[in-house]
C-alpha positions as CSV (number, residue, x, y, z in Angstrom):
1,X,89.1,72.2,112.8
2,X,86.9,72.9,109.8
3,X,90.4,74.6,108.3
4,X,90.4,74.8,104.5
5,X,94.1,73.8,103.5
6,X,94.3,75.3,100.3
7,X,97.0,78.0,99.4
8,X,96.3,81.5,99.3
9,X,96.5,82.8,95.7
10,X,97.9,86.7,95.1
11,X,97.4,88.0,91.5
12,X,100.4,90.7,91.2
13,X,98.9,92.4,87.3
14,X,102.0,93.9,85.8
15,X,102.0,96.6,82.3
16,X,105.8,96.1,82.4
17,X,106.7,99.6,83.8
18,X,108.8,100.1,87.0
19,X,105.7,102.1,88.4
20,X,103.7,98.6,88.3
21,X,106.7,96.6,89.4
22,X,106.5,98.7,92.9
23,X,103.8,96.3,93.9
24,X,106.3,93.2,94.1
25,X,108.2,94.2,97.0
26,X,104.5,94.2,99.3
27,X,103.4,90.9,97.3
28,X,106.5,89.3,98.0
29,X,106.2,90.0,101.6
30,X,102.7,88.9,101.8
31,X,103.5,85.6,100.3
32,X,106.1,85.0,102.7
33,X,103.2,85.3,105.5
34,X,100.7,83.6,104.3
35,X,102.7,80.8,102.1
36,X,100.7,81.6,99.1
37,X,101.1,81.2,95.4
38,X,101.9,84.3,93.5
39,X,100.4,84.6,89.8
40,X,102.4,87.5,87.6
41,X,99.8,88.7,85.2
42,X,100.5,91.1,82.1
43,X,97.7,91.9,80.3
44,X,98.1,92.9,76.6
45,X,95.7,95.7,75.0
46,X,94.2,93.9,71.8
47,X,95.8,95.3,68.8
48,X,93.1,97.7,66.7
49,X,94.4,97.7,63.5
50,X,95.4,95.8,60.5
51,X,99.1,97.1,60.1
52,X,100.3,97.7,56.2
53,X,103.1,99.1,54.4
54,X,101.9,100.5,51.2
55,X,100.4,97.4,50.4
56,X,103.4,95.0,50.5
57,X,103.3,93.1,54.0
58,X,100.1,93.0,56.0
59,X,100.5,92.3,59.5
60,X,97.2,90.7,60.7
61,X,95.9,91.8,64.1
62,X,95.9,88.0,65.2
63,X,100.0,88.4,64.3
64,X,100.4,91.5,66.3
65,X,98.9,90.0,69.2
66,X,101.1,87.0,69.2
67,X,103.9,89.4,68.8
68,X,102.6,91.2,71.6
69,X,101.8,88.1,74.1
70,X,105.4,87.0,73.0
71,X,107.0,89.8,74.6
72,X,105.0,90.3,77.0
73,X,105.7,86.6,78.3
74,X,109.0,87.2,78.1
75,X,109.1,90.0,80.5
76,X,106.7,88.5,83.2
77,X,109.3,85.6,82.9
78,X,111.9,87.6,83.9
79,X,110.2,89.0,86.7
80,X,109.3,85.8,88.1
81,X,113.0,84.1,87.7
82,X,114.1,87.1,89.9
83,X,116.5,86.0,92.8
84,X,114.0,87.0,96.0
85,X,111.0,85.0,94.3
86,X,113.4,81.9,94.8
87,X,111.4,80.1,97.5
88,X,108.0,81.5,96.3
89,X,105.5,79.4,94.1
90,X,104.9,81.5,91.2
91,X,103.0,81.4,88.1
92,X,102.9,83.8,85.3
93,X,100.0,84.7,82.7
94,X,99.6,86.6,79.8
95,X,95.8,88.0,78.9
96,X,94.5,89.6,75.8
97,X,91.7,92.1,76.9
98,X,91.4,95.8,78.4
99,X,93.0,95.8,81.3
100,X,90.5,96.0,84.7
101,X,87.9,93.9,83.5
102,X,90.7,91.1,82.2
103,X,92.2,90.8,86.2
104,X,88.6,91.0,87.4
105,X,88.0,88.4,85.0
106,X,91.0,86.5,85.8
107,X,90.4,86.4,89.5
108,X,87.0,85.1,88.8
109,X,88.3,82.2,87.0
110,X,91.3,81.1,89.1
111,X,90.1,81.3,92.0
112,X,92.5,84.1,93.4
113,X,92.2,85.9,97.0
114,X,94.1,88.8,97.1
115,X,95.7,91.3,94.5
116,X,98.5,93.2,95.0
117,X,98.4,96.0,92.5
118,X,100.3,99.5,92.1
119,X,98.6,102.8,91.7
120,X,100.2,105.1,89.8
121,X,101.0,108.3,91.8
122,X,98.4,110.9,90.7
123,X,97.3,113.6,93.5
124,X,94.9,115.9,94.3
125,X,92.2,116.9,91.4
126,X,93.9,114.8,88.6
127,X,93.3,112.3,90.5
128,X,89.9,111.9,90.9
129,X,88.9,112.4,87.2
130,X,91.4,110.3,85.3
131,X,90.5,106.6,86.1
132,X,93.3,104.4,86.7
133,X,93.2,100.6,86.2
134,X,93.9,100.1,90.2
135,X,90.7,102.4,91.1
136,X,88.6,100.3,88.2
137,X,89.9,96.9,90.0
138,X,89.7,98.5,93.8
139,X,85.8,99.6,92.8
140,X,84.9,96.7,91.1
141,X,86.5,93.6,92.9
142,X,85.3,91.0,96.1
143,X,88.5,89.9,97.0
144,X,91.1,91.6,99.4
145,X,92.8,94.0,97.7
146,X,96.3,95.5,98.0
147,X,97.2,98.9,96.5
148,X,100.7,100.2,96.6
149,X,101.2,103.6,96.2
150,X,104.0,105.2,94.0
151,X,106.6,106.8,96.5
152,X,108.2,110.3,95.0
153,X,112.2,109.7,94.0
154,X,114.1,111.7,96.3
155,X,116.7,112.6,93.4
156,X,114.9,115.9,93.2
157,X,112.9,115.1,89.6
């Protein structure tokens, strides 16, 4: 009746810490329900600077950021070859850009419907005057939007 029959799409944006990877766990669930495709994206920081030492080897920034996407593919790799993602379509993307505006950017492009995205636990004051990437994505986006919140350890640290 009128149903549209394409997938759902979840963008899950990773930096590679264990604070981001908090936001698999909801994402996973989430794909379960709604049978959708899951996108792993890592979004590299564009290198600033020509790197030199004492005038021997120059490492270009275009290098660096091959280096950098390099790595950075091989992590979201092994985040979707992960045992529980087994039965889940998954893709996996690696961006150059500053962080917020790549994912918004991203979205726009690939059509995605929901993101799944970890805040890193701040509180009170702190907060609300350090901008996180999650508040920048939260503010800025038109698709649904799920933040995961950092849960304290209970191992007393």
């Amino acid at each position: 009746m009128g149903h549209s029959m394409s997938a759902t799409k979840i963008l899950v944006p990773l930096d590679g810490s264990e604070q981001a990877e908090i936001a698999l766990s909801e994402a996973l669930t989430l794909a379960r329900a709604l049978n959708a495709e899951v996108t792993f994206l890592r979004v590299v920081e564009p290198p600033e600077d020509v790197i030199s030492d004492a005038g021997t080897m120059i490492i270009s920034i275009d290098e660096q950021a091959e280096v950098l996407k390099d790595r950075a593919l091989k992590y979201i790799n092994g985040v979707c070859h992960r045992p529980e993602w087994n039965n889940v379509l998954t893709c996996v993307a690696v961006e150059i850009g500053h962080p917020a505006e790549t994912i918004l950017d991203y979205c726009e492009r690939h059509g995605i419907d929901r993101i799944v995205i970890a805040a890193l636990g701040r509180s009170g004051l702190r907060r609300w005057t350090v901008g996180s990437v999650a508040e920048k994505v939260l503010r800025a986006t038109d698709r649904t939007a799920v933040l995961v919140r950092s849960k304290a350890k209970s191992t007393g640290v």
